[in-house]
N, C-alpha and C positions, 0 to 999 in steps of 0.2 A: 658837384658833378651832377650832371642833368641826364637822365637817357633821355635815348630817343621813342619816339610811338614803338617801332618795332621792339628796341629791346625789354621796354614796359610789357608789351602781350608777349612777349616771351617769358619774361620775368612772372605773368599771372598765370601762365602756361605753367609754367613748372610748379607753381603754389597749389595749383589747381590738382595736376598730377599727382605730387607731393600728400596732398591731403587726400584725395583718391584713395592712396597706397596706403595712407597710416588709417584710414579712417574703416579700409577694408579689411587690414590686419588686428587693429586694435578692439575696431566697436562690428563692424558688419560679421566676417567669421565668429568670433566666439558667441554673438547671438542664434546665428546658424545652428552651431553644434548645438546650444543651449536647446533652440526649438526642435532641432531634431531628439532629442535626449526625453526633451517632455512629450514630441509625437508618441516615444517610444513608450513611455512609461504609461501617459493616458491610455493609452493602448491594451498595456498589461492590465491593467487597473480594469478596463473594460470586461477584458475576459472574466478577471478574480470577481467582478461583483454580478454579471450573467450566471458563471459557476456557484457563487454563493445564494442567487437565487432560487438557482434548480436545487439547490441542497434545502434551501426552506420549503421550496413549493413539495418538495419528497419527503419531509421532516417526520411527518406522521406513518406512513410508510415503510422509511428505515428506522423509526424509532417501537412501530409495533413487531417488525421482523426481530430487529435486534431484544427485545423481550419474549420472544417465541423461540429465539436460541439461547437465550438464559432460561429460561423456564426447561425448556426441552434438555438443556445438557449442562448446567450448574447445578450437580445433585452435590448433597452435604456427605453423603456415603462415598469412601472410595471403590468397596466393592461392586457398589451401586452402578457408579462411571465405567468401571473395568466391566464388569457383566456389559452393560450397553454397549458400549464399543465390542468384545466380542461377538455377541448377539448379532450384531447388525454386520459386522465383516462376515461371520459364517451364512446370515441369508442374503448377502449378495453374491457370496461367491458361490452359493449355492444357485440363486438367480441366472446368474451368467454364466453357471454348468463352466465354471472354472474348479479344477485341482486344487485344492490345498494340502502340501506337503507339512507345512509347519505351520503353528502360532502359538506363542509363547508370550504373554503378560510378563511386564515388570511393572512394578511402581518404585518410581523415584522417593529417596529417604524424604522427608517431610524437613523443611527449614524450619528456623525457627521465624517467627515471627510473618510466616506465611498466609497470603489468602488463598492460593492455590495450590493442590497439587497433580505434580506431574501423572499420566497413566501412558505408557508403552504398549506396542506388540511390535515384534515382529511377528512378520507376515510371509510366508513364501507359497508362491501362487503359482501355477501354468494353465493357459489354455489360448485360442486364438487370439489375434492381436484385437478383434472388433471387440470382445467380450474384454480384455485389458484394456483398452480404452474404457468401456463402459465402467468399469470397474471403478476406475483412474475418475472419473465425473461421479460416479455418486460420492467416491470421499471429499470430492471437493465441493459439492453440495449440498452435504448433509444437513441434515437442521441440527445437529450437536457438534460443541465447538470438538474439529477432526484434524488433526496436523499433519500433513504429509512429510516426514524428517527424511525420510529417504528412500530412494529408489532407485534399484539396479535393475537394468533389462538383460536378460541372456538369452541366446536362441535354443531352447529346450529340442527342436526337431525343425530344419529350415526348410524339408518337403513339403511338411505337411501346416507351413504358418501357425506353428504353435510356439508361442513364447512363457519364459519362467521370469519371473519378477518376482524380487526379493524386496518387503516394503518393513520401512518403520515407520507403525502408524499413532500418533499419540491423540489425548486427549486430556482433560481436566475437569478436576471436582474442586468444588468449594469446600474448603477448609472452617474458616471462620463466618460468624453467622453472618447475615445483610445485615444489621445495623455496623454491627465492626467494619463493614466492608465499605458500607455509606459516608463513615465515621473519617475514614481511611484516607478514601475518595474526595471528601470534603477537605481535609488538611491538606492533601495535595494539591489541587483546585485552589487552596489559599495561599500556599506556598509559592504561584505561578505569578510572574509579572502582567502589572496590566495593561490590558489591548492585544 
C-alpha cells in the first residue's frame, strides 16, 4: 500500500506534532522546572555567602564585643552576678526617676554538672511610659548577659500616663572554671557533624 504526497505530509505532520508533545512533556518541562529550581537555589546561595561575608568582614568586632560581655558579666561568684544585676536595675531606675515597689533575688538551685547559673529578680516598677521604654532598652543593651523572662504592663494611673510593669529579670554567673568550659565547648564542637 502506497500513500499519497498528501497523506505522507500528513503522516510527517502528525510525527512532527507527536514529537512536539512528547518531547515538551518528557525532555523540555522537567528541564524548565529543573532550571527554575537551580535559579532558585543559586539565588539563595547568593544571599547565604553576601551574609556570610558581612559576618567575616564584622568578625573581629563581634568577636571583641562578645569578649567585653563575657568579661563584663561571666563573674565566677554568684553573689557577685546577683549584686550586679541589682546594682545596675536600682541605678537605672533611679536614672529614669522610675518607682520601685519591689525587687526580690532568687537564685536557681545549681545542677549538677553545670557551667552556669541561673540569677532572678523580680522587678516591679511604675513611672511614665517614655522612662519604661527607656528602661526596657537599657536591659536589652546591657553589656552583662541580661534576660528579659517576663513582662507585665498595667496602667498604674491612665490621666496622668504612668505605667506599672511587673519584670523578671535574669541573669548568669559562671560556675565552672574557663578551662572546664573550654574543655566542654571543645567536645561539643567535636561531637558536631561535619560542614
Amino acid at each position: 500500500m502506497s500513500l499519497s504526497k498528501r497523506e505522507r505530509l500528513i503522516l510527517w505532520a502528525m510525527v512532527a506534532v507527536a514529537c512536539v508533545f512528547f518531547g515538551d512533556r518528557w525532555v523540555l518541562t522537567p528541564l524548565w522546572q529543573q532550571y527554575q529550581v537551580d535559579v532558585d537555589r543559586a539565588a539563595q546561595l547568593e544571599r547565604d555567602v553576601l551574609k556570610t561575608r558581612s559576618l567575616l568582614r564584622h568578625r573581629r568586632e563581634i568577636e571583641a564585643r562578645w569578649q567585653q560581655r563575657q568579661d563584663a558579666g561571666l563573674v565566677a561568684e554568684v553573689s557577685v552576678a546577683e549584686g550586679m544585676l541589682l546594682n545596675h536595675l536600682e541605678k537605672w531606675a533611679g536614672e529614669l526617676r522610675l518607682g520601685v515597689s519591689s525587687m526580690k533575688p532568687e537564685r536557681e538551685p545549681l545542677k549538677k554538672g553545670a557551667i552556669v547559673q541561673l540569677v532572678r529578680c523580680r522587678l516591679i516598677v511604675s513611672g511614665p511610659m517614655e522612662s519604661i521604654a527607656k528602661f526596657c532598652h537599657r536591659l536589652e543593651t546591657a553589656a552583662f548577659p541580661v534576660r528579659v523572662e517576663l513582662m507585665q504592663i498595667s496602667s498604674a494611673d491612665p490621666q496622668k500616663d504612668v505605667l506599672g510593669v511587673q519584670f523578671v529579670v535574669s541573669t548568669v554567673n559562671l560556675v565552672a572554671s574557663s578551662d572546664v568550659v573550654a574543655r566542654r565547648a571543645s567536645a561539643a564542637i567535636s561531637q558536631l557533624p561535619p560542614g
